[in-house]
C-alpha positions as CSV (number, residue, x, y, z in Angstrom):
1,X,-16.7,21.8,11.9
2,X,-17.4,24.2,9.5
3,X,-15.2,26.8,7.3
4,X,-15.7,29.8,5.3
5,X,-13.9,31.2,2.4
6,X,-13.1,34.4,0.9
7,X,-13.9,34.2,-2.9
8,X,-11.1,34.0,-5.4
9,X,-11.5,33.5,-9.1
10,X,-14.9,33.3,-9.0
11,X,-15.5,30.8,-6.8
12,X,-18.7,30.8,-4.0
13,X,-18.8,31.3,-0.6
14,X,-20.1,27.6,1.3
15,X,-18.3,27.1,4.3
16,X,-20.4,28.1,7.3
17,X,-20.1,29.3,10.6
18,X,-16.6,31.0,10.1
19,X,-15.1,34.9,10.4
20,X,-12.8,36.4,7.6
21,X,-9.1,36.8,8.2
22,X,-6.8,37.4,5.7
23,X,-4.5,34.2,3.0
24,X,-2.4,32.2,4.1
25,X,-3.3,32.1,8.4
26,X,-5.1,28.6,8.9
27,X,-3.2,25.9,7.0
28,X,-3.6,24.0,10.5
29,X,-7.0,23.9,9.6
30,X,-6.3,22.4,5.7
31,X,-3.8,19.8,7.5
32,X,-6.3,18.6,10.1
33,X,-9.2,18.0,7.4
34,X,-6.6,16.1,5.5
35,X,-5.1,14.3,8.1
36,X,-9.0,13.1,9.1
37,X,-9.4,11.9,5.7
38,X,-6.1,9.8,5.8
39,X,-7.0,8.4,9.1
40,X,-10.5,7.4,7.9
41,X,-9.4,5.9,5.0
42,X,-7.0,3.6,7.0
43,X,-9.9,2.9,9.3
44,X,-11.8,1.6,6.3
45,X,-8.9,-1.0,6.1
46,X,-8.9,-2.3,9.7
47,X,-9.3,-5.9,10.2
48,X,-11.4,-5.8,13.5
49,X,-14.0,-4.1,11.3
50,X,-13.7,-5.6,7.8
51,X,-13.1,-9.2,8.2
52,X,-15.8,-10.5,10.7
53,X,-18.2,-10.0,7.8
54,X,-16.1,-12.7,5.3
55,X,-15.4,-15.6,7.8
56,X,-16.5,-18.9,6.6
57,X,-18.3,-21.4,8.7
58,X,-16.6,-23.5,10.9
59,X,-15.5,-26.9,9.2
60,X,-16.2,-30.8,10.1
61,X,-12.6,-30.7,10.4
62,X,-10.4,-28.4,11.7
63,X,-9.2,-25.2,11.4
64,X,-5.7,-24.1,10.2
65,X,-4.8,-20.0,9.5
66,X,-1.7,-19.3,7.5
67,X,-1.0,-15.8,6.6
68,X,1.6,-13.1,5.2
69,X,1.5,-9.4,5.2
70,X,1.4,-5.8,6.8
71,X,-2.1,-6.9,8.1
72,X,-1.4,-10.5,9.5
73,X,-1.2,-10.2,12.7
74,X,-3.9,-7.8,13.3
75,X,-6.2,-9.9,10.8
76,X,-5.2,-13.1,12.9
77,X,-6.4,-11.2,16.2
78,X,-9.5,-10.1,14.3
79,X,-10.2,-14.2,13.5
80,X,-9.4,-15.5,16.9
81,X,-11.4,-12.8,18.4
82,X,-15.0,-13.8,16.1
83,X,-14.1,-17.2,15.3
84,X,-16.4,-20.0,17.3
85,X,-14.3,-22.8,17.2
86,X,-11.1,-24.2,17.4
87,X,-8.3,-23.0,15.6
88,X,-4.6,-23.2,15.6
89,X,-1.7,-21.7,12.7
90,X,0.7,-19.2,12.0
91,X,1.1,-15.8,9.9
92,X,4.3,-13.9,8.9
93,X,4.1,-10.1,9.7
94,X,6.9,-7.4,9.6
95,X,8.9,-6.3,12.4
96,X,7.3,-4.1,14.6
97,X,3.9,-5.2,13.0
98,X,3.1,-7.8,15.6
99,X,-0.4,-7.9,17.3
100,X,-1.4,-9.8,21.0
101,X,-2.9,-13.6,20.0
102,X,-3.4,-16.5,21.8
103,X,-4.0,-19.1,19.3
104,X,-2.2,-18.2,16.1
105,X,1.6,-17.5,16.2
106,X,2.8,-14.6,15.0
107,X,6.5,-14.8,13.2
108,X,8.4,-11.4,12.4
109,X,10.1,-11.2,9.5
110,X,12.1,-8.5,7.0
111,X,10.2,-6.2,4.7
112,X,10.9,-5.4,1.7
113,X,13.8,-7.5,1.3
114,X,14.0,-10.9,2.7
115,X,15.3,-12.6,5.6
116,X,16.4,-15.9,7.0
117,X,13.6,-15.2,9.6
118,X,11.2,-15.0,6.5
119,X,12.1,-18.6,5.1
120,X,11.5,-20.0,8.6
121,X,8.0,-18.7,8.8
122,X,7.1,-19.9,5.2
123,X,8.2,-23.1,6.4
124,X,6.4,-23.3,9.1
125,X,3.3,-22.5,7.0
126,X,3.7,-24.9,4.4
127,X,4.6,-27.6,7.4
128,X,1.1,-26.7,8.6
129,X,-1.2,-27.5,5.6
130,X,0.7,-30.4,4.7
131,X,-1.2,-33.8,5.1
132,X,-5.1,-32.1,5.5
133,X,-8.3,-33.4,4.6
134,X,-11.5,-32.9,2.0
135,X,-13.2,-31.8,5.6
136,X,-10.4,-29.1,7.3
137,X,-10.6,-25.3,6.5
138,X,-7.2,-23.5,5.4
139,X,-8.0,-19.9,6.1
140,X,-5.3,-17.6,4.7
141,X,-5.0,-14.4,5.5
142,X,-3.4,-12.1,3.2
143,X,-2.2,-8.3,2.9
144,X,0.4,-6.3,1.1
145,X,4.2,-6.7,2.1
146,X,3.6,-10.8,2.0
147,X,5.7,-11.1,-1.2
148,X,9.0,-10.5,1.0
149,X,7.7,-12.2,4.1
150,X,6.9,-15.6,2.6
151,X,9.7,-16.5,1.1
152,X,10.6,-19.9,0.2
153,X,13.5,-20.0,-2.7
154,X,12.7,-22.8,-5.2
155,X,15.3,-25.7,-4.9
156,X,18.7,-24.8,-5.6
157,X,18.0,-20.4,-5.5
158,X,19.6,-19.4,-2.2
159,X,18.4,-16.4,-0.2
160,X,20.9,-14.2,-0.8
161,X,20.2,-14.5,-5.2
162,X,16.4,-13.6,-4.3
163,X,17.8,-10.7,-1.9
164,X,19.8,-9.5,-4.7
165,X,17.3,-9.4,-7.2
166,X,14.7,-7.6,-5.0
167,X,16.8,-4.8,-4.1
168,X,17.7,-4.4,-8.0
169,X,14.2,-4.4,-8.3
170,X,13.3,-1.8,-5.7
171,X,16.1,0.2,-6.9
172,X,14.5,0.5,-10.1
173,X,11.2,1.1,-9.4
174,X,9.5,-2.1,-11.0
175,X,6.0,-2.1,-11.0
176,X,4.5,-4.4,-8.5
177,X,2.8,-6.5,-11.3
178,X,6.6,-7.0,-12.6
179,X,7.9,-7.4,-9.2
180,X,6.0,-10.2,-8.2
181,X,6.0,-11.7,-11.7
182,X,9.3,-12.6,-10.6
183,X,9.1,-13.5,-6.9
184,X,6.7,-16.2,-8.0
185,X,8.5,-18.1,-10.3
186,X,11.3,-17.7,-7.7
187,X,9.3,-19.5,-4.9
188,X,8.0,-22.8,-3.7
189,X,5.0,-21.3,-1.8
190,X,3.8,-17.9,-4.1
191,X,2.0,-18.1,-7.2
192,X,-0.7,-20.5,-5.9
193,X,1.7,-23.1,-4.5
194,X,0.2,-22.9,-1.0
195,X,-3.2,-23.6,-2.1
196,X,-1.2,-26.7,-4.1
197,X,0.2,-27.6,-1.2
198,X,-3.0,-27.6,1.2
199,X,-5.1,-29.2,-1.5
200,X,-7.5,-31.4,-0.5
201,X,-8.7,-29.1,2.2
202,X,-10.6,-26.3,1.8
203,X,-8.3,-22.9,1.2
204,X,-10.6,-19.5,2.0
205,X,-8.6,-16.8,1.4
206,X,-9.1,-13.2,3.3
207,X,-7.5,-10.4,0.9
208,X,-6.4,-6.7,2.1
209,X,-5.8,-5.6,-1.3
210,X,-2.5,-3.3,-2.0
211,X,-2.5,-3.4,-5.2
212,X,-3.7,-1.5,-8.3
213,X,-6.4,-2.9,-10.0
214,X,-6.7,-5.6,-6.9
215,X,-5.6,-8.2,-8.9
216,X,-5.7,-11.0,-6.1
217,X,-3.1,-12.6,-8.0
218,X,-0.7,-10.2,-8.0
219,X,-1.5,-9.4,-3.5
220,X,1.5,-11.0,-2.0
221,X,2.4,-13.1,-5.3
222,X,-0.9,-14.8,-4.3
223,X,0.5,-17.9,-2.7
224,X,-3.1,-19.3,-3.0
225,X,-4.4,-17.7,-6.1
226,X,-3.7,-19.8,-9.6
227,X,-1.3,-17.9,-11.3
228,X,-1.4,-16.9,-14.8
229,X,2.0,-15.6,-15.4
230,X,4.6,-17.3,-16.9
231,X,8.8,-17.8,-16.5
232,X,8.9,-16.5,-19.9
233,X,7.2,-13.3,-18.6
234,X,9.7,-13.3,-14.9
235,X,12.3,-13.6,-17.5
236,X,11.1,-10.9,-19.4
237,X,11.0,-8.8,-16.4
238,X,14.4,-9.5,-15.3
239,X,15.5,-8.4,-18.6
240,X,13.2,-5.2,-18.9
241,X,14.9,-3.4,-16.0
242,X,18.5,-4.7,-16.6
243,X,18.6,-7.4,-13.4
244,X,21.4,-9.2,-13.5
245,X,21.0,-12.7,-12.5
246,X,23.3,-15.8,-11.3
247,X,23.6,-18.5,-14.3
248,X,21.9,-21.0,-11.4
249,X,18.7,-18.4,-11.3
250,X,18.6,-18.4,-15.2
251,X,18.4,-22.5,-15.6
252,X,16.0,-22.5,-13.4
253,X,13.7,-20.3,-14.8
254,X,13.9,-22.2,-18.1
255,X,12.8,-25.5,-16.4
256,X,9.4,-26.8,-15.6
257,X,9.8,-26.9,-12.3
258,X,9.6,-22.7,-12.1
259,X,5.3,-22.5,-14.1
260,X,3.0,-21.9,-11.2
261,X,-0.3,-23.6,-11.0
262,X,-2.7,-22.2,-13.6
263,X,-6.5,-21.2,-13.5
264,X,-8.2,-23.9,-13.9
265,X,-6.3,-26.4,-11.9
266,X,-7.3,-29.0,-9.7
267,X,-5.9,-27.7,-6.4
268,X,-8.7,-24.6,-6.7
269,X,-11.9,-26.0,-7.3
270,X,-13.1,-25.7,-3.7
271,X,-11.3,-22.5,-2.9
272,X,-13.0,-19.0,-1.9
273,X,-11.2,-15.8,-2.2
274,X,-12.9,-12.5,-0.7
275,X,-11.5,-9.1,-1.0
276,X,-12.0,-7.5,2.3
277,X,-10.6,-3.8,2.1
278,X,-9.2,-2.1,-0.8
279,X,-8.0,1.3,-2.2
280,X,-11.3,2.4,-2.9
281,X,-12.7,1.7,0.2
282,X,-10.2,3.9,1.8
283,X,-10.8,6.8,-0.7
284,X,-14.7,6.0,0.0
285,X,-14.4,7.0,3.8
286,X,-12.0,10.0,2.9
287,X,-15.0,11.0,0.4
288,X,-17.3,11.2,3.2
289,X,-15.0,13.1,6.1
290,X,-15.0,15.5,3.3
291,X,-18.6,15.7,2.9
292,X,-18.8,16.7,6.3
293,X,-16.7,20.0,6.4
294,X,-18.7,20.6,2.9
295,X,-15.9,19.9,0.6
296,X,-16.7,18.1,-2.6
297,X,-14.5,15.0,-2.8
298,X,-13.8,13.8,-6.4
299,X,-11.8,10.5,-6.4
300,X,-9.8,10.7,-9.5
301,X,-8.6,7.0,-9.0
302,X,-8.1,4.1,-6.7
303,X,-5.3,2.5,-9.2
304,X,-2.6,5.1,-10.2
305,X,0.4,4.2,-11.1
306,X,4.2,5.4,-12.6
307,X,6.7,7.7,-11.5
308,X,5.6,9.1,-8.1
309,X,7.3,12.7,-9.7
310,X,5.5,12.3,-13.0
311,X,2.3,11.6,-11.2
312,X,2.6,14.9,-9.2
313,X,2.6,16.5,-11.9
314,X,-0.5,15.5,-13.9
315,X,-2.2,16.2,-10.1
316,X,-0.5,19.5,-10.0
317,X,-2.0,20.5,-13.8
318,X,-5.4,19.3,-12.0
319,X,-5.4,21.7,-9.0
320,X,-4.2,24.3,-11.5
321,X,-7.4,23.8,-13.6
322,X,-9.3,24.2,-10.9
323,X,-7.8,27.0,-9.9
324,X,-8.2,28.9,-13.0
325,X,-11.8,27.2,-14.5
326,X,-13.1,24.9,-11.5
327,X,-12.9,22.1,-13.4
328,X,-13.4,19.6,-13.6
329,X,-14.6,19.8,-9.8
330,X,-15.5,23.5,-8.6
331,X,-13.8,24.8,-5.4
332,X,-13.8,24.0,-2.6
333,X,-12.9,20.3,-3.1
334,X,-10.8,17.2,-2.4
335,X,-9.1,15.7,-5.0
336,X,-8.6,11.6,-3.7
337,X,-6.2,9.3,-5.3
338,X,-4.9,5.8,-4.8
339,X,-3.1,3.0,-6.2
340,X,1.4,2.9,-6.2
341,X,3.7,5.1,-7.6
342,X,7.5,4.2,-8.0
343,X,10.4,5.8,-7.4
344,X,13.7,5.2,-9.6
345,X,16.5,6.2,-7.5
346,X,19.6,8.1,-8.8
347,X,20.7,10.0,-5.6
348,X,21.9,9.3,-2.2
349,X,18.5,10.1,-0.8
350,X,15.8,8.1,1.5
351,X,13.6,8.5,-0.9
352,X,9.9,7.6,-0.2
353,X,7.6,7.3,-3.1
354,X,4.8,9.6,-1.1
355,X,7.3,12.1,0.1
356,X,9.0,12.1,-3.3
357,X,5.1,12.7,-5.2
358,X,4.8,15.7,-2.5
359,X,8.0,16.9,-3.0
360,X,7.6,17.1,-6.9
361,X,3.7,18.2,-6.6
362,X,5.3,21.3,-4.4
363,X,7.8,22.0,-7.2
364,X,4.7,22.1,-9.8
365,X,2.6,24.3,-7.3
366,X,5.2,26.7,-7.0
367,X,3.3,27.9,-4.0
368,X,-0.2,28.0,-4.9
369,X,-2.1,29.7,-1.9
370,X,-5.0,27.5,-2.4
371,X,-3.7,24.6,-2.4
372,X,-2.7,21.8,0.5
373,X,-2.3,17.9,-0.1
374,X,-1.5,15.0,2.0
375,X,0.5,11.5,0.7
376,X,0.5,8.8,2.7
377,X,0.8,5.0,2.7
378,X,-1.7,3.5,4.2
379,X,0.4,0.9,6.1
380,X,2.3,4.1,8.3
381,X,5.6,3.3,7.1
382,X,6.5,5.4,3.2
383,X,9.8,3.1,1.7
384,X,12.6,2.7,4.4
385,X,11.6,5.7,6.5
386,X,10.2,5.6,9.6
387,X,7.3,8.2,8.6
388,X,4.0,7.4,6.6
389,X,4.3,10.4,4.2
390,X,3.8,14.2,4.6
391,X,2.0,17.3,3.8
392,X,2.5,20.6,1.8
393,X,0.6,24.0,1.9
394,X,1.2,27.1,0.0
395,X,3.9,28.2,2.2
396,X,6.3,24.7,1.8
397,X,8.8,26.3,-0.8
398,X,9.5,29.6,0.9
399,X,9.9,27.8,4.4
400,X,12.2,25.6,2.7
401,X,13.7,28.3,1.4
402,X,14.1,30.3,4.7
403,X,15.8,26.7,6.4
404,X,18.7,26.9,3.3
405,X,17.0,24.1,1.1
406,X,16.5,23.4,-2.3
407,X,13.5,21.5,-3.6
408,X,15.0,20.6,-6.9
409,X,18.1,19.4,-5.7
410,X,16.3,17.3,-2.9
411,X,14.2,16.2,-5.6
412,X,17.1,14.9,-7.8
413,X,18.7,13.0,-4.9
414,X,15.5,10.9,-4.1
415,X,15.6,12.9,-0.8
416,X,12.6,14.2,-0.1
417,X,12.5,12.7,3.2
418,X,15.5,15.0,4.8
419,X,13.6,18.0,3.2
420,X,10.2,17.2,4.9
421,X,11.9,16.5,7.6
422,X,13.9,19.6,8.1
423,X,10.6,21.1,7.8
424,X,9.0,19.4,10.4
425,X,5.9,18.4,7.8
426,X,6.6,14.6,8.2
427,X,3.3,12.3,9.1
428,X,4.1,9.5,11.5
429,X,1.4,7.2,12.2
430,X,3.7,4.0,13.2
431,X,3.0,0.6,11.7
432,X,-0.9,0.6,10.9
433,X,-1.4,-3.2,10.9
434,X,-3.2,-2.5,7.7
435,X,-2.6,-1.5,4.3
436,X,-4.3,-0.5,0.8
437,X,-1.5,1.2,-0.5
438,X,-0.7,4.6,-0.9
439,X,-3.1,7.4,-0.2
440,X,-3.0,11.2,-1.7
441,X,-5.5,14.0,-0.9
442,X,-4.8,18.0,-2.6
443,X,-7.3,19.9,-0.8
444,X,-8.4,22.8,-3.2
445,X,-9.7,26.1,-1.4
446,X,-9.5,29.7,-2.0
447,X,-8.5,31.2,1.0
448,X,-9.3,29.0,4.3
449,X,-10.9,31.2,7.0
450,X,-11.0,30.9,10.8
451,X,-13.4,28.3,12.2
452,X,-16.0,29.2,14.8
């Protein structure tokens, strides 16, 4: 596929194969390059092709896999499918997340915020480690979302207190750091308690990272990864984003029953931990789809985070340098970012931290006609919608304008989601089965031109 553009602002000429036609006619063409790079970077992420590579070898014992996340059920096909020998266990996935096994069970649970479903599974998990020996294998498999599916409240926190505090939390916009800070010190299978629990055998754990930084403590509260946070810090947390918490939730978390395990325990001296897929592997294979429709691709990061609005608009002043000095990539290029934003909500919106970024990143644009970006998260499903992001172009703001809409307003009540939507610019992939968090793409052209 090749593409040709009309100089602007003294950029070259270096798409091939194309005929002149005049601004503003093919942002089909920009969507269907950026929706390739989105897919590829998801494809990075898929467990059928990134986690035969990191299985361990079979044990003089047996085999028990326990997992949590966006990704378990797929990952558990992916095991049963190259493992050689027996095997048996259970993994915690999100509604509508499940995949066919035969060996492992797969439990649905709620996402993001806890259910009774959840605390079945967890137990279930914990029931199955319990009572192994120096020669069995514990092979966890882990992705993002697991903090809310594996959920356990310490003795004498009820569901409904860690329910309360996650949706203060999400309602906030903590930091996923902060966020599961807290769930850990909360929990009697996070924070490396698992790997407690399953100690003497063996623990290898399989990490889909969705986290900046991929911090494998921090990927589902790392229920097998020592912990070095502390309940002074979950308290500290609670108290940096005004949580309000039950006075039973506060002893606790001055007792020493709340510390984790810490590095350097005895429960992790035979454990392995392998990060299988992260953000910058998805950013990677977006880098190269690029290359191929000879686009320069220039990955600003694979950890952003902060305001998803207040990163729009650093992005935005990016793509506006370009624009006006092609730097500091020249045109025509892809500008790739990872990592997770945040969204603080103060409207009655749906919000959606990707469709929020593209609503504000419009705002900042102001209908630049060489510019087009995609956000995404990489698991298909953007905060409570149904949708894994959307896409702009240079004509977003007058459409919207056309259909009665008003991008500020939208943007002030979180509700980005009914504005994409009226537009019909919504992505919907459906549940992935994987996820490396969220992905953003600004495609940076001059004036895209008919392919031949």
């Amino acid at each position: 596929m090749g593409i040709l553009l009309v100089t602007g602002h003294g950029h070259s000429s270096c798409f091939r194969n194309a005929t002149r036609v005049q601004p503003m006619r093919n942002h089909g063409r920009a969507a269907k390059l950026l929706r390739a790079a989105f897919d590829a970077a998801v494809a990075a992420a898929d467990p059928r092709r990134c986690l035969p590579p990191f299985l361990p070898a079979p044990p003089s014992g047996k085999t028990v896999v326990v997992g949590a996340g966006k990704a378990a059920a797929s990952m558990a096909g992916a095991v049963e499918e190259h493992w050689p020998g027996e095997l048996s266990g259970v993994v915690v996935t999100p509604y509508r997340h499940g995949a066919p096994t035969s060996r492992i069970k797969v439990v649905d649970a709620s996402h993001p915020v806890p259910d009774s479903a959840g605390v079945a599974a967890a137990q279930q998990i914990m029931k199955r480690v319990l009572n192994l020996s120096p020669n069995d294998l514990v092979l966890c498999l882990i992705s993002g979302g697991g903090s809310a599916l594996l959920t356990l409240p310490a003795p004498g926190i009820q569901l409904e207190e860690k329910q309360t505090i996650a949706r203060a939390l999400l309602r906030c916009g903590a930091s996923i750091r902060d966020f599961n800070c807290v769930r850990k010190h909360l929990s009697t299978i996070k924070g490396g308690r698992l790997a407690e629990a399953a100690a003497p055998a063996k623990v290898v754990t399989l990490l889909i990272s969705d986290v900046p930084g991929d911090d494998p403590s921090i990927v589902a509260s790392g229920p097998t990864i020592p912990d070095p946070t502390t309940t002074a810090n979950a308290l500290a947390v609670l108290e940096k984003y005004g949580v309000v918490i039950s006075p039973g939730v506060r002893a606790f978390l001055h007792t020493p029953n709340a510390e984790s395990p810490k590095p350097g325990a005895a429960c992790f001296e035979k454990n392995e931990i392998h990060l299988i897929a992260t953000a910058q592997d998805g950013l990677d294979a977006a880098a190269g789809v690029a290359r191929k429709h000879d686009v320069t691709p220039f990955i600003l990061s694979n950890a952003l985070e902060g305001e998803a609005r207040d990163v729009a608009l650093i992005h935005a002043a990016i793509a506006k340098q370009i624009s006006r000095h092609d730097q500091p990539v020249a045109s025509p290029c892809l500008l790739l970012s990872g990592g997770e934003t945040s969204v603080t909500v103060r409207g009655s919106g749906r919000g959606g931290r990707n469709t929020e970024f593209l609503l504000a990143l419009a705002i900042a644009l102001d209908g630049d006609p060489e510019i087009h970006a995609i956000a995404c998260d990489t698991d298909g499903i953007d905060g409570v919608g149904n949708n894994a992001g959307a896409i702009i172009g240079p004509d977003t703001l007058l459409r919207a304008r056309a259909l009665g809409r008003n991008a500020k307003a939208d943007l002030a009540e979180n509700n980005a989601f009914a504005f994409f939507e009226a537009l019909g610019d919504l992505v919907f992939t459906g549940p992935t089965l994987t996820n490396v968090n969220d992905f953003r793409a600004i495609l940076h052209v001059p004036i895209v031109i008919d392919l031949l």
